[in-house]
N, C-alpha and C positions, 0 to 999 in steps of 0.2 A: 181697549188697549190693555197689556198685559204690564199688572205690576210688578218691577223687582224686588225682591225680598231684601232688605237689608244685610249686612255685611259685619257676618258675629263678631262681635269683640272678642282680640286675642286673648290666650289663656294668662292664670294668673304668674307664669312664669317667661312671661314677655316674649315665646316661641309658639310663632305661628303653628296649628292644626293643622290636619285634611278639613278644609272646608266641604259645607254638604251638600256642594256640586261635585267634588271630589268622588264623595263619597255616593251619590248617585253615578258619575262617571265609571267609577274601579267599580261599581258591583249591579252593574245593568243588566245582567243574566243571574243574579239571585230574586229567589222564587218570593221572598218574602216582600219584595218593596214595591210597591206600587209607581207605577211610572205612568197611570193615565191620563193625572191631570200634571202632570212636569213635560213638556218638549224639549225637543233637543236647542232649542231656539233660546229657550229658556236659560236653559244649562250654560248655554255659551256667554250670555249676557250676565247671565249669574259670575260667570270666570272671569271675564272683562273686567268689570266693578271688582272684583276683589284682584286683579293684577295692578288697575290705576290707584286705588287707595294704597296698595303696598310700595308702588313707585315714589307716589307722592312721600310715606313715611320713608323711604329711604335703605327700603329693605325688599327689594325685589328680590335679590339673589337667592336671600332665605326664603322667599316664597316660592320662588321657581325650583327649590332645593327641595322641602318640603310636600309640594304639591306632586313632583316628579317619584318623588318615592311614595313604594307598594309602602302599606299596613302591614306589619306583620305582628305577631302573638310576642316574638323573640326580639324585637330592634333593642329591649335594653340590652341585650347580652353581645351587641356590638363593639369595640373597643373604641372609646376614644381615641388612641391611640395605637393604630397598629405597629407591630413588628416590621422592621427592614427585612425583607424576603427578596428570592431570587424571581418571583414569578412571572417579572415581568420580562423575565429573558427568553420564557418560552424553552424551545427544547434546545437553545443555549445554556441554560441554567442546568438540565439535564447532561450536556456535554463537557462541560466546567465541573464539575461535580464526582464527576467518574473519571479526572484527567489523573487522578494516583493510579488506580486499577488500571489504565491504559499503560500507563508506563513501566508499572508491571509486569503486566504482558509482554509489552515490546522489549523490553529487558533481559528474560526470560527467555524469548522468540530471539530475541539476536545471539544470545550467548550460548543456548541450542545449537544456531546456524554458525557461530564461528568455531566448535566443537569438532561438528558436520565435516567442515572444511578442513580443520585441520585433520582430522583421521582419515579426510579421502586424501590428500595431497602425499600422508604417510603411506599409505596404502601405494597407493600408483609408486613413489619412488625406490617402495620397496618391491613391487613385481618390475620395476624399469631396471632395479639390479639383478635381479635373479634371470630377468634376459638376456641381460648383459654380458653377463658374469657365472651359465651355467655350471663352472666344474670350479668353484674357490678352492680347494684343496690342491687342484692341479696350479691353478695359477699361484699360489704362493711358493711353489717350487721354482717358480722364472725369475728371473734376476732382474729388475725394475729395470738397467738402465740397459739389457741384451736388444738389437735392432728389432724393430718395426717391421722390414721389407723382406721379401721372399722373390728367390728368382726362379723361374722354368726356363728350362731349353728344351724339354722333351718330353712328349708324353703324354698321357690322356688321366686328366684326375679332377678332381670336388674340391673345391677351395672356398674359403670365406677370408670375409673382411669384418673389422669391428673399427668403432671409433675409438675409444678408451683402451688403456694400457692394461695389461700385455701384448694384447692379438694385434694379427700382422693388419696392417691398414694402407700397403701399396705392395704389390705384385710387379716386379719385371718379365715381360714377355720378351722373346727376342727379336719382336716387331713393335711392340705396346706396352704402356704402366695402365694398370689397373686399380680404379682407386674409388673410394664411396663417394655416391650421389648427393651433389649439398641435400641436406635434408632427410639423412639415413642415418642412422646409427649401426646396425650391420646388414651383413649380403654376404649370398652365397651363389654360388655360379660352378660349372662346368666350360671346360678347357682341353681344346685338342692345339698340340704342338708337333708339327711334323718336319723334319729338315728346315727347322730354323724359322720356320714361319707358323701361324698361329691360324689354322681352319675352321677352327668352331669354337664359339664360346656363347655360352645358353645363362642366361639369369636363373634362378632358382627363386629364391625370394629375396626382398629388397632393390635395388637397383646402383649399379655402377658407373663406371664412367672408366672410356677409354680414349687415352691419349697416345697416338700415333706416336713414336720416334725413328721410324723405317721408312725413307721414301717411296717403297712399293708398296706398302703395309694401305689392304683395302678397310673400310671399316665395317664390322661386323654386327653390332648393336642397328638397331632402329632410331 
């Protein structure tokens, strides 16, 4: 029958060692220890006995504590008391961390994009006038409140229509009113007027709208 070796007395500072089943356990592949008269049988019974005596003293936890940690050259330079740190947030501590620089950014990036927006909105409303409003010179010679409406009775001619003031923005035919397509700011068309009735009228660009006021008056558009 195999004897247990008794159970070292702890040190002079009343914290448990690596006992030297421990210490046989951590270092079974160094070249120096002899392991042929120790089994693993051994070992184990050896651990046992020093886990119930430490039960019995009332300090397992510090043994299980103790026994569980590697040896190393450095453990004083551990802190008793570590620092509050983020680490255990993982790459949330990471994203907390960098929440100014984001904001930054996004700051940055928006106030760019509202820039953006404002110089295109300027842009567009200033080519939406200069289409509008090809000849300013000519139109400040028109008298703001001179009519709107233009009539044909004869003829074959090129006409337009505009939304906005000055330009004419209804045509009397002597069969039909001629007037802009919801949804159009100007149109230009072509108009044949022959004894009184209206033979042809061709869109050019934009699109119109004709309204009958001739009871024989056929309609011409699509």
């Amino acid at each position: 029958m195999t004897t247990v070796p008794p159970l070292e007395p702890a040190s002079r500072s009343g914290v448990f060692g690596p006992s030297p089943s421990d210490s046989l356990r951590e270092t079974l592949d160094d070249e120096e220890l002899d392991l042929s008269s120790v089994s693993m049988l051994e070992l184990r019974a050896q651990l046992e006995h020093e886990r119930d005596t430490a039960r019995a003293a009332g300090r397992l936890a510090e043994f299980e504590t103790v026994r569980n940690a590697a040896p190393n050259a450095r453990d004083d330079e551990l802190l008793d008391d570590p620092p509050v740190g983020e680490h255990h947030l993982g790459r949330l501590g990471g994203w907390r961390a960098t929440w100014g620089t984001r904001a930054l950014v996004a700051a940055v990036l928006g106030t760019a994009l509202l820039v953006g927006l404002g110089v295109f909105a300027q842009s567009t409303h200033e080519q939406r006038q200069r289409w509008l409003h090809p000849l300013p010179e000519l139109e400040a010679t028109i008298d703001p409140g001179s009519p709107r409406e233009m009539t044909i009775e004869d003829g074959k001619m090129r006409l337009g229509l505009a939304r906005e003031a000055p330009s004419v923005n209804l045509i009397h035919l002597p069969d039909r009113d001629i007037t802009l397509a919801r949804g159009y700011a100007k149109a230009q068309f072509k108009v044949e007027v022959r004894d009184g009735k209206t033979v042809k009228l061709v869109v050019l660009t934009g699109a119109i709208r004709e309204t009958l006021t001739h009871p024989d008056a056929v309609p011409l558009l699509d």
